[in-house]
C-alpha positions as CSV (number, residue, x, y, z in Angstrom):
1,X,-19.5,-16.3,18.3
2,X,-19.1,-17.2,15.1
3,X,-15.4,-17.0,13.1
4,X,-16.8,-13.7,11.2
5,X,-17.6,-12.5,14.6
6,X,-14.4,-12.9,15.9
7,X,-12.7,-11.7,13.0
8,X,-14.4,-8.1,13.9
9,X,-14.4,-8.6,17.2
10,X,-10.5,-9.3,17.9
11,X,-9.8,-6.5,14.4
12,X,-11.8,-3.9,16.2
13,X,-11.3,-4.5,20.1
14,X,-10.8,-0.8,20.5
15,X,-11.2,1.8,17.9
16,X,-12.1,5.1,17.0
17,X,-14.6,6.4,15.3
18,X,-14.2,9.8,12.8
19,X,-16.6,11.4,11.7
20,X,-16.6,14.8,9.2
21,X,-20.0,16.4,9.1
22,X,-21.5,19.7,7.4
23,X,-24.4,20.9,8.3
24,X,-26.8,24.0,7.4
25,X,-28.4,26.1,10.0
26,X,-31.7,28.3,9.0
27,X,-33.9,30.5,11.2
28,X,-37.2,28.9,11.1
29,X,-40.5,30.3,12.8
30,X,-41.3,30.8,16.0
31,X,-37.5,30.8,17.5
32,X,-36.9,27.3,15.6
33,X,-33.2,26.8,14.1
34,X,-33.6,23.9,11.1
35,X,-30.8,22.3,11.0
36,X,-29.9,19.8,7.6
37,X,-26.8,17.8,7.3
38,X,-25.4,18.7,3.7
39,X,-22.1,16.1,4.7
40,X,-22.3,12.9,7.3
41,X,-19.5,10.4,6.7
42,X,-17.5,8.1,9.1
43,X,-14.3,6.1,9.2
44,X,-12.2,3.8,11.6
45,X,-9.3,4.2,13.2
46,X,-7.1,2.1,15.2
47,X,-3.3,1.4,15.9
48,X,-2.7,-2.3,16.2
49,X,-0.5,-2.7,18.9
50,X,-0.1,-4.9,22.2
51,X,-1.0,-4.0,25.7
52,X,0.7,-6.2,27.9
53,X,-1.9,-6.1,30.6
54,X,-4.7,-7.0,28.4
55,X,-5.7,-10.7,27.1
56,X,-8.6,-11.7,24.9
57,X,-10.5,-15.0,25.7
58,X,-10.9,-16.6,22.9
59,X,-12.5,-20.0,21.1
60,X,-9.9,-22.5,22.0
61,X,-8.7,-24.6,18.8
62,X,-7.4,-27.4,20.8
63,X,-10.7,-28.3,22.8
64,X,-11.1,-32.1,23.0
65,X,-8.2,-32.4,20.4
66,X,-6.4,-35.7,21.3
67,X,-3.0,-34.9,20.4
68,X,0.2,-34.5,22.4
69,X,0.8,-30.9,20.8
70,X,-2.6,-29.4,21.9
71,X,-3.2,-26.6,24.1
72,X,-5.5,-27.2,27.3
73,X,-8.1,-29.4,25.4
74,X,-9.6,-29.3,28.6
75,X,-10.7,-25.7,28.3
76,X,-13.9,-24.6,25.4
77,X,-12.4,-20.8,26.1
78,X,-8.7,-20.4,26.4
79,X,-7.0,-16.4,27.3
80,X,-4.4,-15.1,24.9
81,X,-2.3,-13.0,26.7
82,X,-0.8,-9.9,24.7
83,X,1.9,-10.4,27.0
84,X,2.8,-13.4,24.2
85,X,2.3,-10.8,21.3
86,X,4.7,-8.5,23.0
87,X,7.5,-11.2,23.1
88,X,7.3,-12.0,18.9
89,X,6.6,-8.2,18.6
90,X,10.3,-7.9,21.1
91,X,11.4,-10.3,18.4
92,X,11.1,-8.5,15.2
93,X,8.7,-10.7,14.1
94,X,5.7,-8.3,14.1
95,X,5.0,-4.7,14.6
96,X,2.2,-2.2,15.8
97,X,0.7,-0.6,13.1
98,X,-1.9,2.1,12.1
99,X,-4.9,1.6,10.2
100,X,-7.9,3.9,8.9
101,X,-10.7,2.9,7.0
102,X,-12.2,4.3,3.7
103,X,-14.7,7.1,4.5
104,X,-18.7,6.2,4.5
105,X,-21.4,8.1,3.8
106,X,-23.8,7.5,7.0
107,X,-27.4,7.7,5.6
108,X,-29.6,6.3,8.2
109,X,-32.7,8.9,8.5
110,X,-32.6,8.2,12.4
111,X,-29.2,10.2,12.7
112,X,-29.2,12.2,9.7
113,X,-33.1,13.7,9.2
114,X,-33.6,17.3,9.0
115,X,-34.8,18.6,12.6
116,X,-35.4,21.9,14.4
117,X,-33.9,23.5,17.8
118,X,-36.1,25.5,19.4
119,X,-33.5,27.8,20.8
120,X,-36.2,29.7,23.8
121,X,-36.1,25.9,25.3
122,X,-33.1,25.5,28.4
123,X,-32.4,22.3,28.7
């Protein structure tokens, strides 16, 4: 992957996903509810903290380096254990922390479109 990619992917390797939505209901014909969404917008949440029983495999820095300081040059992919997180974290050298995105409006017509329930079918 490439560096932006793992950017997002170890920022956001579990989150959640908020959304706040209004929408309008109005009897249509024939038994049909329209429904219209007059609000559709999303945000992020995580807490940034370590599970000690998780790792992430990751792009190994150190691969091929020819130095006595490097880490498994051997290895393309090297596992970070959080178990290594936990013991600076122990340290008072970091802390978990909560984070929440800005809100977005969510405007693709795929999810948002105006559409009609025919309430007589069971699914």
């Amino acid at each position: 992957m490439s560096l932006a990619e793992a950017d997002v992917f170890t920022s956001f390797h579990n989150f959640q996903l908020r959304t706040d939505v209004i929408v309008a209901l109005q009897q249509g014909p024939g038994g049909k509810t329209n429904v219209v969404f007059k609000k559709f917008q999303a945000r992020a949440i995580d807490r940034y903290d370590w599970d000690p029983a998780k790792h992430l495999t990751m792009p190994n820095p150190d691969y091929r380096v020819q130095a006595p300081w490097a880490i498994r040059p051997d290895l393309q992919r090297i596992a970070v254990f959080h178990t290594n997180a936990k013991r600076i974290e122990r340290d008072g050298l970091a802390a978990p922390y909560d984070l929440e995105t800005a809100a977005w409006d969510v405007t693709d017509r795929a999810v948002i479109a105006p559409a009609a329930i025919d309430r007589a079918r069971r699914l």
